[in-house]
C-alpha positions in Angstrom: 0.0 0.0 0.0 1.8 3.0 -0.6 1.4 5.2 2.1 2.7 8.5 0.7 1.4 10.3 -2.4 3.8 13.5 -3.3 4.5 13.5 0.6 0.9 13.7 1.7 -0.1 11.0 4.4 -2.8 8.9 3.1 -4.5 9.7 5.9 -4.7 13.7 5.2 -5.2 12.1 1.1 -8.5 10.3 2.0 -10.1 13.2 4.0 -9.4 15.4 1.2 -11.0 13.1 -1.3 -14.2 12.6 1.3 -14.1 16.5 1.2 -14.1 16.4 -2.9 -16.4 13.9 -3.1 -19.3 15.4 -0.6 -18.5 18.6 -2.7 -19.6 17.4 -5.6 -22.6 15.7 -4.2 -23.9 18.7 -3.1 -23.3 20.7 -6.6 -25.2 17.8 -7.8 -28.5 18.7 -5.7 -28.0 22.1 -5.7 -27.8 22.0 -9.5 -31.0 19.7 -9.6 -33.2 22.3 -7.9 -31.9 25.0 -10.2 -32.2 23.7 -13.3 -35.5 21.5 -12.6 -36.8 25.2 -11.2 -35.8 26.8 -14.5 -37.5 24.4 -16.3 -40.9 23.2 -14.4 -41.4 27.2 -13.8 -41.5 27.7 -17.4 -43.3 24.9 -18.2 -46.4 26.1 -15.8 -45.8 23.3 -13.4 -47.4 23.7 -10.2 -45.6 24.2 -6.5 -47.2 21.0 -5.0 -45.8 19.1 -7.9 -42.6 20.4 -7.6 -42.2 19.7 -4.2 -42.9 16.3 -4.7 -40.5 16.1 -7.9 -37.4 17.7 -5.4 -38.2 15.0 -2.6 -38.0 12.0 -4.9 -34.5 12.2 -4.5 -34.8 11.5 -0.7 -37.3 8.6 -1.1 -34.5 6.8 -2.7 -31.6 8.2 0.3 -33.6 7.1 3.0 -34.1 3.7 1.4 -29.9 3.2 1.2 -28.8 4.4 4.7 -28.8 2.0 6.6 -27.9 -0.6 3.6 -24.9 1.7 3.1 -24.1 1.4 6.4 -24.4 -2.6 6.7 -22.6 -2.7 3.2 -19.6 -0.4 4.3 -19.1 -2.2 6.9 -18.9 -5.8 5.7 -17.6 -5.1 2.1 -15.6 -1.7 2.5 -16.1 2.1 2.8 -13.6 2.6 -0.4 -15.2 0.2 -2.7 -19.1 1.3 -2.1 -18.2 4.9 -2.0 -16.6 4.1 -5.7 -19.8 1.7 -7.0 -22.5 4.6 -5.5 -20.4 7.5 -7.3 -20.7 5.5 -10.6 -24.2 4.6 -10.3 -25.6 8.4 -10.3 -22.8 9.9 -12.1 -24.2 7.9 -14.9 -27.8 8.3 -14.2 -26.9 12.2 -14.2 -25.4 11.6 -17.7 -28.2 10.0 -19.3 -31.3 11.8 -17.8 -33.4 13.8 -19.8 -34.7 17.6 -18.0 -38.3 17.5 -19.4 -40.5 18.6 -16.4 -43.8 16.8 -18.5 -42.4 13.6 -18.6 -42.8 13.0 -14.5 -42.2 9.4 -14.5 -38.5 9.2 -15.7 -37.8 12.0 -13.6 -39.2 10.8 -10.7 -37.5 7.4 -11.4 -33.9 9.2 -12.2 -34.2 11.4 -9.2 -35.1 8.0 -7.0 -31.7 6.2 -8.6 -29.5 9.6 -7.2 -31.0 9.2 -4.4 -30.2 5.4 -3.7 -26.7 5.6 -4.8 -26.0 8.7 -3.4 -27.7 7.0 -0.1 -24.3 4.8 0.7 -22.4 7.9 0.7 -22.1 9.0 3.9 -22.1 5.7 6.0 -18.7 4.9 3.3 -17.2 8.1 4.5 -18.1 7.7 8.2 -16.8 4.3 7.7 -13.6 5.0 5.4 -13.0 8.3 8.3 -13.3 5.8 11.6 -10.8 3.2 10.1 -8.3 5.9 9.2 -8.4 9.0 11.4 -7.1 9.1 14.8 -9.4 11.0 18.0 -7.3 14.0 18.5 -8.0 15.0 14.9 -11.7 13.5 14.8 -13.4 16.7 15.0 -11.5 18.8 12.7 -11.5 15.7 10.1 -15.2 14.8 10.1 -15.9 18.7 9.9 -13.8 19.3 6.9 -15.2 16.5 5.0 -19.1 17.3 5.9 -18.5 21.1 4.9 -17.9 20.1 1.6 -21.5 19.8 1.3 -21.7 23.7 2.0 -18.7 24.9 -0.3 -20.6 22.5 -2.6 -23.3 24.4 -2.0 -22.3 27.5 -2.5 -20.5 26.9 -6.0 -22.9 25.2 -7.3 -25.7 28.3 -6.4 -22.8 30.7 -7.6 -22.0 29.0 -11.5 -24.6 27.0 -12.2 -27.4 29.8 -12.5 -25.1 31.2 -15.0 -24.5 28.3 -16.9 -28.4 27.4 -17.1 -28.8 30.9 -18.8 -26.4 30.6 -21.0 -26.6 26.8 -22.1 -29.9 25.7 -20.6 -30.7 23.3 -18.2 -29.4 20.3 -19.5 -25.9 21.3 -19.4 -26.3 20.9 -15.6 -26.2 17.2 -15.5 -23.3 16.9 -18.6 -21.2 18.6 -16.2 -22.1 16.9 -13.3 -22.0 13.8 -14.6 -18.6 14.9 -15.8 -17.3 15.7 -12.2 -18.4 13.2 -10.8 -16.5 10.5 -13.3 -13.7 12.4 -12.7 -13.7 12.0 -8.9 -14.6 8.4 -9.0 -11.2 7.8 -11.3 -8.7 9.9 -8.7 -10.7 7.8 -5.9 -10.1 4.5 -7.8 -6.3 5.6 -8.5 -5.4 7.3 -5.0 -7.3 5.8 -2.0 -6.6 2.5 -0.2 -7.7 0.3 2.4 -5.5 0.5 6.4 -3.1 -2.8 6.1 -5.3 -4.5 8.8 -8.7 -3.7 6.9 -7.9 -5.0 3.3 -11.0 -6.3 3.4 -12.7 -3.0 4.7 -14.2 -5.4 7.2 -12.2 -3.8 10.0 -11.0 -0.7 11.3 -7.1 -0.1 12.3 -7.3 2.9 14.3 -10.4 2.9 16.9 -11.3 6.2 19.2 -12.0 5.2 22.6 -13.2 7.5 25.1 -11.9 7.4 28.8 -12.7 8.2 31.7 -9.7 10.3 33.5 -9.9 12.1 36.9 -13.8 12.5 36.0 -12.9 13.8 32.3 -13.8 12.5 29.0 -10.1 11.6 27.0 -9.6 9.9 24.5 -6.9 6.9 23.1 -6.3 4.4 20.1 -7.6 0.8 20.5 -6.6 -2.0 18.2 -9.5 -2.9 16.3 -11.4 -6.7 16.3 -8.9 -7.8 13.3 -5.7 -7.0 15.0 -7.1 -8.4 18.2 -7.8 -11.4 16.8 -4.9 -12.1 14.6 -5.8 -10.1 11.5 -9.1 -13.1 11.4 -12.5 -11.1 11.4 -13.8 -11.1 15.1 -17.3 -12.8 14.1 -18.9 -10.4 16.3 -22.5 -9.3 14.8 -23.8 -5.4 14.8 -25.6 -5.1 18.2 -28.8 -3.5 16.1 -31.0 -3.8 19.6 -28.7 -1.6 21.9 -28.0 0.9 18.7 -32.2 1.1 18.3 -32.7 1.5 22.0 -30.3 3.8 22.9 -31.0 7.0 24.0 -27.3 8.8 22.9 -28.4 7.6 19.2 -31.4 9.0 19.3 -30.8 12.0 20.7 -27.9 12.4 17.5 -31.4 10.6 15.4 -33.7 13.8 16.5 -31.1 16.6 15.6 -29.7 15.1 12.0 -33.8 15.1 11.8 -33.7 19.0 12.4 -30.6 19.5 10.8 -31.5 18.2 7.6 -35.2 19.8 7.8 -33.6 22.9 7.6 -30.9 22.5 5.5 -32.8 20.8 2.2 -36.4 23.4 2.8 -33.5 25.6 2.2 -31.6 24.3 -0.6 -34.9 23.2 -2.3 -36.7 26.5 -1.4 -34.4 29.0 -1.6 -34.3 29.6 -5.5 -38.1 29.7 -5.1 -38.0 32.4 -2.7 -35.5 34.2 -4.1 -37.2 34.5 -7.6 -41.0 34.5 -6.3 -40.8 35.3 -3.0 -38.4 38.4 -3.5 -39.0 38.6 -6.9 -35.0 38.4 -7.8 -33.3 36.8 -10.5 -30.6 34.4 -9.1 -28.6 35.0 -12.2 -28.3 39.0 -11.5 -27.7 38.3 -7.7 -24.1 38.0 -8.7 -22.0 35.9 -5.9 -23.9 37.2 -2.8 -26.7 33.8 -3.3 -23.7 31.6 -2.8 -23.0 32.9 0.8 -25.1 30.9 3.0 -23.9 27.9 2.0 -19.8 29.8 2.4 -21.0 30.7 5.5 -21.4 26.8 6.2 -18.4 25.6 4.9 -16.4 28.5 7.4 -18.5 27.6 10.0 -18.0 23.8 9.7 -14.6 23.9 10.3 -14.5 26.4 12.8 -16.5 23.6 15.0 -14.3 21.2 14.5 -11.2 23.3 14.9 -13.0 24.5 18.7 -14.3 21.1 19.2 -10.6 19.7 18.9 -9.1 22.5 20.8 -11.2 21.7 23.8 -11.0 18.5 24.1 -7.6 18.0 23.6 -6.7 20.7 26.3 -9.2 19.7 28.1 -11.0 22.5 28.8 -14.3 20.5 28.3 -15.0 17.2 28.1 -15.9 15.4 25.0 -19.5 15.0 26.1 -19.9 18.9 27.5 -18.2 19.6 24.3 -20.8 17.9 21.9 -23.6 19.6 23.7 -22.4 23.1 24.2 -21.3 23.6 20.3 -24.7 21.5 19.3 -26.8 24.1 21.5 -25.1 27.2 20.5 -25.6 26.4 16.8 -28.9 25.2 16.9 -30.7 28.1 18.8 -28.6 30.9 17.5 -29.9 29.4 13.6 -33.8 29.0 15.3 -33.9 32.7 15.6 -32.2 33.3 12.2 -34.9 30.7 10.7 -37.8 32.4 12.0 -37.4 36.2 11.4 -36.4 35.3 7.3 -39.5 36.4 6.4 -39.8 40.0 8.5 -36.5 40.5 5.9 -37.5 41.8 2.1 -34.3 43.1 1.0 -32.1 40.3 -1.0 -29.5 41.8 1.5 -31.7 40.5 4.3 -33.2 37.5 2.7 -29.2 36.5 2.4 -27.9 37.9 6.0 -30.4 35.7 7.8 -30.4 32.8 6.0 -26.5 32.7 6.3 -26.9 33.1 10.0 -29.2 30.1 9.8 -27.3 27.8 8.0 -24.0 28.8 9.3 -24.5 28.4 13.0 -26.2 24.5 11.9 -23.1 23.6 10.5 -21.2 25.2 13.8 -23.8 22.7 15.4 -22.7 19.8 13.6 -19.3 19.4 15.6 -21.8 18.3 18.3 -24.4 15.7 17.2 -22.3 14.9 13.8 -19.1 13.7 15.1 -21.2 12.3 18.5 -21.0 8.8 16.0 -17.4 8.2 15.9 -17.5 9.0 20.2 -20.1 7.0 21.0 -20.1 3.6 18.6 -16.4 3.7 16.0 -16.6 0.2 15.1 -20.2 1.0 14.1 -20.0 4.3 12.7 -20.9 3.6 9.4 -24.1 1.8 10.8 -25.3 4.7 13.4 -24.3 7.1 10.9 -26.9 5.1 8.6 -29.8 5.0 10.9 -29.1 8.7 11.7 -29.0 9.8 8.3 -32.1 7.9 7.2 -33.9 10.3 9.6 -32.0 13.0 8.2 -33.5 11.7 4.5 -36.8 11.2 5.7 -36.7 14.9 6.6 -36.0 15.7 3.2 -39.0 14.0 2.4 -41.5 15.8 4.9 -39.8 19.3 4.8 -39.6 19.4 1.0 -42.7 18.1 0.0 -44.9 19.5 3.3 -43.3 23.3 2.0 -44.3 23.2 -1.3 -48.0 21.6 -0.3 -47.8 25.1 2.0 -47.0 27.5 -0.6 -49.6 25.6 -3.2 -52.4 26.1 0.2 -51.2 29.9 0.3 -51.5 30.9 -3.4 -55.4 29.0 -3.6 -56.0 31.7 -0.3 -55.7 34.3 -2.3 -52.2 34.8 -1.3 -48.8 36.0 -3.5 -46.1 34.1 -3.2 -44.6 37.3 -2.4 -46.1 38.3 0.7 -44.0 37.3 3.9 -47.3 35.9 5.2 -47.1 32.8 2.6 -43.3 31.9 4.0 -43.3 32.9 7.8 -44.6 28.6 8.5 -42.0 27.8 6.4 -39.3 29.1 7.8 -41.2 28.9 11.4 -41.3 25.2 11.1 -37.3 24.5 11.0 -37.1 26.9 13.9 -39.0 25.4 16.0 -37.6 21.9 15.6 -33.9 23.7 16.2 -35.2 24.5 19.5 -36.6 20.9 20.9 -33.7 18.8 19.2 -31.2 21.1 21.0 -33.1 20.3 24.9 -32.6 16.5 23.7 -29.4 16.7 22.9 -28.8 18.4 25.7 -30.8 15.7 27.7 -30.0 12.5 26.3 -26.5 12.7 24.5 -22.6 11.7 25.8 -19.1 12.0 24.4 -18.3 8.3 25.9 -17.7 5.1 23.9 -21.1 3.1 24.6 -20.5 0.1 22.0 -17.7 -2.2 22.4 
């Protein structure tokens, strides 16, 4: 295995490639809900069915999670993040944009989803066999906010590139990113010596207790315990569904995710109907929020380390403190979006929003690799179904709520059709912060 690539440790290689590759994930949705926008708003197509077109996609996530999880774990993070990248890199390629024909979109949108559904538990699973616990934190946050710079390049270029060469040059060059990632992941990452088989992990965060403190240290993992043989041991799925630190991580990727895809679904909307903007003349400022998320993202995991490592907190006071100051500083951000009718506002407060959530997620995210590493690809499954099945409420419930506001006699341009929307997320920030703050821990809980 050759453990240096122009002088970079393969380490510091594969959480650069996780960051890449959740980059281009997210240029992918982003770019969806623009160009399907473009093109079911000039084709007359209602807001209801709309909605229900953007939450297709997370019918088919949910489905994968927890499959993605299972299959990371016995066949290997690397080779199902490879197969999943494929699979809707070439769907992207071959789809046709035609908001009339609803079937094949619905069924091309429910493929992205599945594939892109084994994502996450490979990376959780790829990150707990190769990153060590003093740079957890950091690591996990640098690779999740390339969602956000994602995010924002894909609302910053692809508008442009819609105008210019229509909607269907969205997918060519998405399709065309995401080939090329898949080739540099095939050609660069590997396997740790002990996990050939991906089956098991060679580095293992444990969490201690020391002089009432939370540290942390390296076990050796079920392979190397056991003479590089496969420890046999099954996934304890009972005390992972019963257990009140998972769900208390469950309940906040829930609100997290809630938030995060009414936004990244909803925002274009808003922006042109709401507002009454173009997001082609906006220039770069539409691109903030989801800057502001990629900043904050790895300013939680740079604090998160800090303090654990000097031990000015413990890991589980850690969790909780950044987890509560992200989620009720982005409530209040959520909520008073509406009382905002400036594009300067509209931007401010939604920035606020989403980059305090991602400041959040150096709390509940990481919380999978403290409480359960050998099974972080699993709990990072079952939390991220919940996550998906939020998509699938928030995305589809918003655009039944704009639809029920325009047949009251309503514009989609009063702040009165939006303030529910943006109330909702707000709301659920607020009680999935108290639970985390109730039910959550720092400590190892699964052997």
């Amino acid at each position: 295995m050759k453990m240096k690539i122009k002088n970079l440790p393969v380490r510091y290689l594969i959480v650069l490639l996780t960051f890449i590759c959740t980059s281009v994930c997210y240029i992918e949705r982003v770019g969806f809900s623009i160009a399907y926008t473009v093109a079911a708003d000039a084709a007359g197509v209602k807001q209801s069915t709309k909605g229900t077109i953007l939450s297709t996609f997370y019918y088919g996530y949910a489905c994968s999670q927890v499959p993605g999880g299972y299959f990371a774990q016995k066949i290997g993070g690397r080779k199902i993040l490879l197969l999943s990248f494929l699979l809707w890199s070439l769907t992207c390629a071959i789809l046709p944009l035609d908001p009339n024909k609803t079937l094949i979109l619905v069924t091309a949108r429910l493929l992205v989803g599945v594939s892109q559904g084994f994502i996450f538990p490979s990376i959780h699973t790829v990150l707990a066999q190769w990153v060590p616990p003093h740079e957890r934190s950091r690591s996990v946050s640098l690779t999740t906010s390339g969602m956000y710079l994602g995010a924002a390049l894909g609302m910053l270029f692809l508008p442009s590139l819609v105008k210019f060469k229509g909607p269907q040059s969205v997918f060519i060059a998405e399709a065309f990113l995401g080939f090329v990632w898949s080739f540099i992941w095939f050609r660069y990452s590997s396997d740790p010596k002990s996990s050939a088989s991906g089956a098991g992990e060679s580095i293992l965060p444990v969490n201690k207790k020391v002089d009432g403190r939370v540290s942390v240290g390296i076990e050796k993992s079920s392979v190397e315990k056991n003479g590089g043989k496969k420890s046999g041991i099954g996934i304890p799925w009972g005390k992972i569904m019963t257990s009140f630190p998972v769900w208390a991580i469950v309940v906040n990727n829930f609100t997290f995710h809630y938030a995060l895809y009414v936004l990244m679904n909803w925002l274009p909307t808003y922006f042109e109907l709401g507002l009454k903007l173009s997001l082609h003349e906006m220039g770069s400022s539409k691109m903030l929020p989801y800057l502001n998320m990629f900043v904050f993202s790895n300013i939680g995991g740079v604090v998160a380390d800090y303090l654990i490592t000097r031990r000015i907190m413990s890991v589980t006071r850690t969790r909780k403190f950044l987890n509560t100051v992200g989620f009720l500083v982005a409530s209040f951000a959520l909520i008073v979006i509406p009382s905002f009718r400036t594009s300067g506002g509209a931007v401010f407060c939604s920035s606020v929003a989403l980059g305090f959530l991602a400041l959040g997620r150096a709390g509940f995210a990481v919380n999978h690799m403290d409480i359960a590493p050998r099974y972080a690809g699993i709990v990072m499954g079952v939390s991220n179904t919940a996550g998906t099945l939020a998509g699938i409420v928030g995305v589809d419930l918003t655009g039944k709520l704009l639809e029920a506001a325009k047949s009251s006699d309503s514009d989609l341009s009063s702040p009165e059709s939006w303030r529910v929307v943006f109330f909702i997320p707000g709301l659920l920030c607020v009680f999935s912060s108290v639970i985390f703050l109730l039910f959550s821990t720092g400590e190892r809980i699964f052997d």
